[in-house]
Structures are given as C-alpha cells and as structure tokens.
PLY file of the C-alpha trace (Angstrom):
ply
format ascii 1.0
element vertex 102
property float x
property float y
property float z
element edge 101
property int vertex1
property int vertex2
end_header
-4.27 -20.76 2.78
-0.97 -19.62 4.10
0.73 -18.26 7.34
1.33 -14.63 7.64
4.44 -14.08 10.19
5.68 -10.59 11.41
9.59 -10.44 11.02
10.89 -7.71 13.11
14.34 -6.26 14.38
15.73 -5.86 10.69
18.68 -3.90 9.45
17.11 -0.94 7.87
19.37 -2.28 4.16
16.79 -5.07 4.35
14.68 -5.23 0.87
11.36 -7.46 0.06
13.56 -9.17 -1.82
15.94 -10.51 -0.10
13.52 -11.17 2.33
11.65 -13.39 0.19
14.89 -14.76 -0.89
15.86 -15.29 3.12
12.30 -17.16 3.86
12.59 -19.23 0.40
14.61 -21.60 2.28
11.69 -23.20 4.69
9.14 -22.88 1.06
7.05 -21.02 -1.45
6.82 -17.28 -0.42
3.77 -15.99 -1.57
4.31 -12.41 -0.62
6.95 -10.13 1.44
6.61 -6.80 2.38
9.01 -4.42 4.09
7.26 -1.51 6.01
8.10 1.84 5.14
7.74 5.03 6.74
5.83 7.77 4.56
7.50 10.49 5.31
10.96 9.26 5.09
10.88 6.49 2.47
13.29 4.74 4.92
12.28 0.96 6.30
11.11 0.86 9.85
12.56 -1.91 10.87
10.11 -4.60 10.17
7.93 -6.46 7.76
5.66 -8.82 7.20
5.75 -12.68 5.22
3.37 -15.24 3.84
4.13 -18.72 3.66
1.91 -20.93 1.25
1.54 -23.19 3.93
1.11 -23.44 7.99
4.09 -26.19 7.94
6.27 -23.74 6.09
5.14 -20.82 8.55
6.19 -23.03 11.42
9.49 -23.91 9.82
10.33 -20.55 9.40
9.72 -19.33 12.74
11.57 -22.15 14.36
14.55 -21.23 11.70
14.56 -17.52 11.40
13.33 -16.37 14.63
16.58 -15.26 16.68
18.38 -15.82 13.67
21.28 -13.08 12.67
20.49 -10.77 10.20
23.47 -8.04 9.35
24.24 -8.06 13.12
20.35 -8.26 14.14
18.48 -11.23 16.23
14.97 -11.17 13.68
11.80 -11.49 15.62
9.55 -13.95 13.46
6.19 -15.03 14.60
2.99 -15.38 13.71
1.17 -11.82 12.77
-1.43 -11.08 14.82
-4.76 -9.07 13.21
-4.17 -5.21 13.45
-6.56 -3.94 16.12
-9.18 -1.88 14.94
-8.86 1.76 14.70
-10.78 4.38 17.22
-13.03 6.50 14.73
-13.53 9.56 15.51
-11.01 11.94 13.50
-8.63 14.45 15.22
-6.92 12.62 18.31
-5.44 14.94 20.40
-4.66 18.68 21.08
-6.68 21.28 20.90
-8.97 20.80 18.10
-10.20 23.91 15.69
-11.65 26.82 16.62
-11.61 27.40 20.28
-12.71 30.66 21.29
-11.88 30.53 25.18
-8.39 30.57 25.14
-7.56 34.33 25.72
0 1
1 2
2 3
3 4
4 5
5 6
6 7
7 8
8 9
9 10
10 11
11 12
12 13
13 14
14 15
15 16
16 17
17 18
18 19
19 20
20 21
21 22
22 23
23 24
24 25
25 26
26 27
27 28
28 29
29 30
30 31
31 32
32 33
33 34
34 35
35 36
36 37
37 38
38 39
39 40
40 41
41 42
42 43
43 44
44 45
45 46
46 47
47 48
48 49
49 50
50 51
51 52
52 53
53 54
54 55
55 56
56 57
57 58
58 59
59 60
60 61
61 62
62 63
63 64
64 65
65 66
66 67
67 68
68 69
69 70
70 71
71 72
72 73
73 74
74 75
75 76
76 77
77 78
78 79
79 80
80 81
81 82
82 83
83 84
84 85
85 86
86 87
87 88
88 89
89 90
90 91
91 92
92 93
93 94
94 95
95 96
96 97
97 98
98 99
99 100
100 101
C-alpha cells in the first residue's frame, strides 16, 4: 500500500493533473486530488497525493517539499489522519428558538 502526502502552499492555477504529472517524476501516482472550496469552485491552496509506494513517498517529499511551484515553496509531507469530528450538530450562536431574548 502506498504513501498519502499533503502538498500545500500551491498556486491556486494548480490542477490534479499536473499535479500528478509534477509527482510522476519520483513514481507511479495512484491518485491526486486538489481541494476545492464548495462555495467558490476555486482551489484552496492545497491537495493531497498517493504514491504506490513508501520509497516513492519519501522521494517525493525529499524532492518536492520546498520546491518552487509558479513562485510558491510546496509543503509536502506525509498526511496525517483527519481528526475526528465533534457530533453534536449546530456549533455556535444562538441556536433556534430562544424565547428569552426580549
């Protein structure tokens, strides 16, 4: 199993393809995924890479990471597990129907 690395700091022009084209050099990309923001359809800056291998994943980040991109040092290291979500519904504010407020 392969090496999933964050790549951040990225020229909003970036594409999933040419950053699977960029990260072909170190080895087989198995996937490549620019985030994007909902609302806007624009990038946000940073996306995410898997490497069909841990050697490849290391080559890459010793490559890429500080590496110019359109004027940019990337950030690439290895992607951490997104931290689990607090439950609960409706963070924040003043929820529904509060009576007390007059």
């Amino acid at each position: 199993m392969g090496k999933k690395l964050y790549v951040g700091n990225l020229p909003f022009s970036v594409s999933d393809q040419s950053l699977t084209t960029t990260f072909s050099q170190c080895g087989n990309v198995e996937s490549a995924k620019i985030i994007m923001d909902r609302d806007t359809g624009r990038s946000k800056g940073f996306g995410f890479v898997e490497m069909s291998s841990d050697a490849e994943a290391q080559d890459a980040i010793s490559k890429f990471n500080g590496a110019d991109c359109e004027g940019r040092a990337m950030t690439v290291n290895e992607a951490k597990p997104q931290a689990p979500r607090e439950s609960g519904g409706r963070g924040g504010g003043f929820g529904g129907n509060r009576r007390d407020r007059y």
